[in-house]
Backbone bond lengths (Angstrom), bond angles and torsions (degrees), N, CA, C in turn:
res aa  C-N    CA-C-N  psi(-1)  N-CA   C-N-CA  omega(-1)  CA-C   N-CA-C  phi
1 X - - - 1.452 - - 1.527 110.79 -
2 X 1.463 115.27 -43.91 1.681 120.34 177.80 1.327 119.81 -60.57
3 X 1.497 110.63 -24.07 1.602 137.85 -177.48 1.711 97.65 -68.66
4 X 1.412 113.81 -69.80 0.487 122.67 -172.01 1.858 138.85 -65.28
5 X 1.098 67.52 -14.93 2.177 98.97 166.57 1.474 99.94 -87.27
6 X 1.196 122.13 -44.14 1.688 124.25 178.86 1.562 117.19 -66.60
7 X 1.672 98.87 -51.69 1.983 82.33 161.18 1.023 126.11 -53.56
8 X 1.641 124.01 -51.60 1.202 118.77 -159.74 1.387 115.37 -79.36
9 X 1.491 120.71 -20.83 1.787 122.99 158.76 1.414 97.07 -57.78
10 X 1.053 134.54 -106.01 1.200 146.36 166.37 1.707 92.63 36.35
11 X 1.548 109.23 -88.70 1.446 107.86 -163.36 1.153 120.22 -65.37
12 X 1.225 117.26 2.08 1.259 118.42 165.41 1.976 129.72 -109.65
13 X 1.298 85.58 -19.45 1.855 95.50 165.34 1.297 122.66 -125.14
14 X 1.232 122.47 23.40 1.428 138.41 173.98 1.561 115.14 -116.71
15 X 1.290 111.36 150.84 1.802 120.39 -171.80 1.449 104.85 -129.63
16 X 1.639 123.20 127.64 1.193 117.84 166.48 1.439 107.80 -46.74
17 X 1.188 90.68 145.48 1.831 95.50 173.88 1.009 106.72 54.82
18 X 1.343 133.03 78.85 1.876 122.27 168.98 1.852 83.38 -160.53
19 X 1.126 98.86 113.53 1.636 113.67 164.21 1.938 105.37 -49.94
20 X 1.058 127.13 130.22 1.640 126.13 156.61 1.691 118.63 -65.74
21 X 1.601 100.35 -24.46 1.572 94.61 178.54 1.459 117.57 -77.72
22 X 1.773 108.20 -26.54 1.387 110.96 -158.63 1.426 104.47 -98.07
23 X 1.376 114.26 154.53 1.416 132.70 -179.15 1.734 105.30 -69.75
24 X 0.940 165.97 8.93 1.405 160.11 -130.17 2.101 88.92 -124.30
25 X 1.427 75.08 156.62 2.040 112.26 -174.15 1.273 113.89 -64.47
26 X 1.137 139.57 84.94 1.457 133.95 166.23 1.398 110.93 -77.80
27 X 0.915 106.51 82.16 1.764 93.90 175.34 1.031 129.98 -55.85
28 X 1.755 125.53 -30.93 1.125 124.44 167.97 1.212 128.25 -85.86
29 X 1.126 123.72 -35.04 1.520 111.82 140.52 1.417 145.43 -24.43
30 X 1.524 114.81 -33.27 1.196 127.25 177.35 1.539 114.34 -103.38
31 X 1.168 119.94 -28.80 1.684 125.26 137.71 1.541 126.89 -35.42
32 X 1.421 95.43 -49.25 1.769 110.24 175.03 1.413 101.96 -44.18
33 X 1.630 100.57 -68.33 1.742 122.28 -162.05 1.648 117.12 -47.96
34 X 1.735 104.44 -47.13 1.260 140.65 174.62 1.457 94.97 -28.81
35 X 1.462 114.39 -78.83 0.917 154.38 -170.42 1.590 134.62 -39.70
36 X 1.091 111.90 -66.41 1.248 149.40 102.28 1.808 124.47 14.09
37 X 1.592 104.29 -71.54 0.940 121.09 162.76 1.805 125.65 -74.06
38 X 1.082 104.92 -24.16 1.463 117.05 175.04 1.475 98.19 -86.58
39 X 1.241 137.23 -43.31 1.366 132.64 172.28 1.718 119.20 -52.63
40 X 1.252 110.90 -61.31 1.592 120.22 151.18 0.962 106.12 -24.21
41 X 1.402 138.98 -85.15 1.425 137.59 -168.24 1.838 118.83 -52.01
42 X 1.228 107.63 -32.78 1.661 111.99 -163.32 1.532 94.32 -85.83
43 X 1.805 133.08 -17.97 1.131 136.38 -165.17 2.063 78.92 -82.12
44 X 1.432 83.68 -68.80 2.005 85.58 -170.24 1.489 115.65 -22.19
45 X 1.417 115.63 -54.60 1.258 140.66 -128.11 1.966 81.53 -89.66
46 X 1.493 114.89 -45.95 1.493 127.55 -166.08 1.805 88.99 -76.99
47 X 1.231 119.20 -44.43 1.238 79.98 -175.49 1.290 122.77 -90.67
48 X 1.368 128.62 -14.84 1.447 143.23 159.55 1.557 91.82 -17.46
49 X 1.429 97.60 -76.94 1.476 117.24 -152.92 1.695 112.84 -42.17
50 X 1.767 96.67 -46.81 1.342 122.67 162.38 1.641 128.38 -35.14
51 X 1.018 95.20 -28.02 2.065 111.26 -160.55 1.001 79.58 -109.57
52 X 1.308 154.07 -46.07 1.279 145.05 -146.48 1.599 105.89 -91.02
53 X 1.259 111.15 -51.04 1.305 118.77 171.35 1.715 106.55 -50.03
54 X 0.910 106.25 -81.34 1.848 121.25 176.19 1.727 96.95 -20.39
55 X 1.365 115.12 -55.33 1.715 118.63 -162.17 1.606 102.00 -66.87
56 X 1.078 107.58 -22.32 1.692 117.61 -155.91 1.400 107.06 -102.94
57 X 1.321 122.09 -29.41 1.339 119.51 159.81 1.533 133.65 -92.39
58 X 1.102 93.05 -2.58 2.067 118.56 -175.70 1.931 105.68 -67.75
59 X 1.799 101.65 -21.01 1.069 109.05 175.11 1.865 105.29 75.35
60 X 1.045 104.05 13.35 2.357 98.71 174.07 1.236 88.56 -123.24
61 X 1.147 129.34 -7.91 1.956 112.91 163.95 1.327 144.40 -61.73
62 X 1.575 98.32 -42.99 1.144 116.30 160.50 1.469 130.55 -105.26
63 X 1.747 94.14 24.49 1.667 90.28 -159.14 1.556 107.74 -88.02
64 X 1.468 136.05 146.08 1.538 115.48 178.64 1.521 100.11 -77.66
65 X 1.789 80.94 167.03 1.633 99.82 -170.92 1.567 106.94 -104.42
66 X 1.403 107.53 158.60 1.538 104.21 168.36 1.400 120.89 -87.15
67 X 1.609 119.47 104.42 1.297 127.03 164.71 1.599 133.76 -92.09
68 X 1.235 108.02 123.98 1.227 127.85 -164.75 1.564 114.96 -86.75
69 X 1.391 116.31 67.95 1.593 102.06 165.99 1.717 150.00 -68.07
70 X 0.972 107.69 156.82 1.899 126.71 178.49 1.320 90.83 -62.25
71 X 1.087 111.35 126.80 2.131 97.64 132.26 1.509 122.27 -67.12
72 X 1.184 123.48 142.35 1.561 129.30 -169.40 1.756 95.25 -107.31
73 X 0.977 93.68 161.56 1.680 111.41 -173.96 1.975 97.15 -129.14
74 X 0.856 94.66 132.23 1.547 113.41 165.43 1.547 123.35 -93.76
75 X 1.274 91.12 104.37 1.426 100.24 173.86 1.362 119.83 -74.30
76 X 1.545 107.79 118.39 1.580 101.47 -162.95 1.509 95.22 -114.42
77 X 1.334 121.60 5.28 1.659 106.48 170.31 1.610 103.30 -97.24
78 X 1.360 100.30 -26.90 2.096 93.82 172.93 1.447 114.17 -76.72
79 X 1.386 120.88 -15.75 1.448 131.16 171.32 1.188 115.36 -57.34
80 X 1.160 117.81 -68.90 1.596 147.09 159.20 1.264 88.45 -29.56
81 X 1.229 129.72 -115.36 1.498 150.17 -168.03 1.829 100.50 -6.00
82 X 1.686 102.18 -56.13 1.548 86.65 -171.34 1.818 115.73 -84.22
83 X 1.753 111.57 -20.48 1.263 93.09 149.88 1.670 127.45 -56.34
84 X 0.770 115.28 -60.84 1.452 96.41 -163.91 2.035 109.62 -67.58
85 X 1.185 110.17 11.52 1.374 114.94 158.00 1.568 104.11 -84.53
86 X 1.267 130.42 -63.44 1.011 110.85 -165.44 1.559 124.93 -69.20
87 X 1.464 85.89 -15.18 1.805 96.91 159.35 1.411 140.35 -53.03
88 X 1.352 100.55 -38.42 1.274 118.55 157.63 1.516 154.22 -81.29
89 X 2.017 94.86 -9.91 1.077 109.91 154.89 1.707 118.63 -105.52
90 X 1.110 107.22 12.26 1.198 119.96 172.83 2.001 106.73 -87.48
91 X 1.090 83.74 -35.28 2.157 87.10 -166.14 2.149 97.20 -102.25
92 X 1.629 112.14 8.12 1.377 121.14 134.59 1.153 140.24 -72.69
93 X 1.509 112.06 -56.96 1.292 145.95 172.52 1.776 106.79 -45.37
94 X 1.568 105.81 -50.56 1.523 113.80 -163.56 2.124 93.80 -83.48
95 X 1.406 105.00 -23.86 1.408 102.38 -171.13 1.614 106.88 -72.44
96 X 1.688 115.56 -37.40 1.074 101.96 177.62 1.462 120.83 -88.46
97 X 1.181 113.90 18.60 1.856 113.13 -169.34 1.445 89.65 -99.62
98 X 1.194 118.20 -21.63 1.497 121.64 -168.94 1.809 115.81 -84.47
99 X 1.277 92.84 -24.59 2.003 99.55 -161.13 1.474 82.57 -114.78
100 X 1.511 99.09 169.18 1.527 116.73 -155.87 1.695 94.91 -108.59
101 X 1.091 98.73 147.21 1.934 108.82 179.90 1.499 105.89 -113.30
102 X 1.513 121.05 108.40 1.031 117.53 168.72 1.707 115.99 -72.86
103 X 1.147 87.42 136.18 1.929 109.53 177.73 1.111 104.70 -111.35
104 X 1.631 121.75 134.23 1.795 118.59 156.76 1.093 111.32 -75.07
105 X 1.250 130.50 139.18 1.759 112.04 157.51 1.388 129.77 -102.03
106 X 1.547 100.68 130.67 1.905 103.66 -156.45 1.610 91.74 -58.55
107 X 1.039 116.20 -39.38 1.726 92.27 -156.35 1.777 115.83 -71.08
108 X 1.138 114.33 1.18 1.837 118.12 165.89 1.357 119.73 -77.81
């Protein structure tokens, strides 16, 4: 089986005449790979497209679901509580926009 993984890499990332130790240009080799690699992708990409289509016309893709809600309860003492927080940083907020902030200035 490993053999057989080695031929078939082989003919596809190997160059007559091209040393494995040496750094030198196979062009066709790297055309192969290119190639190769763009093929890989256009198979992915076709069947993506494939599954997607199939899911989308099967009619359960887009179909809605049945959701089951709680009734919610309103908490009207934590309501309260955070109004009158923001009440209070509200009638801070407005106290200091109003009064003047003395600054030293370093460079005097």
């Amino acid at each position: 089986m490993i053999n057989y993984f080695k031929r078939f890499s082989n003919k596809f990332f190997s160059s007559k005449g091209a040393d494995p130790l040496k750094m030198e240009a196979t062009p066709y080799r790297d055309w192969k790979i290119i190639i190769v690699g763009f093929f890989v992708g256009l198979v992915i990409s076709l069947g993506l497209n494939i599954y997607m289509s199939y899911q989308i016309n099967s009619d359960t893709f887009l179909s809605p679901t049945a959701k089951k809600y709680e009734g919610l309860v309103l908490n009207r003492d934590g309501l309260a509580r955070v109004l009158v927080d923001l009440a209070t940083k509200d009638a801070v907020h407005s106290g200091r926009a109003t009064s003047s902030v003395s600054v030293i200035d370093p460079s005097r």
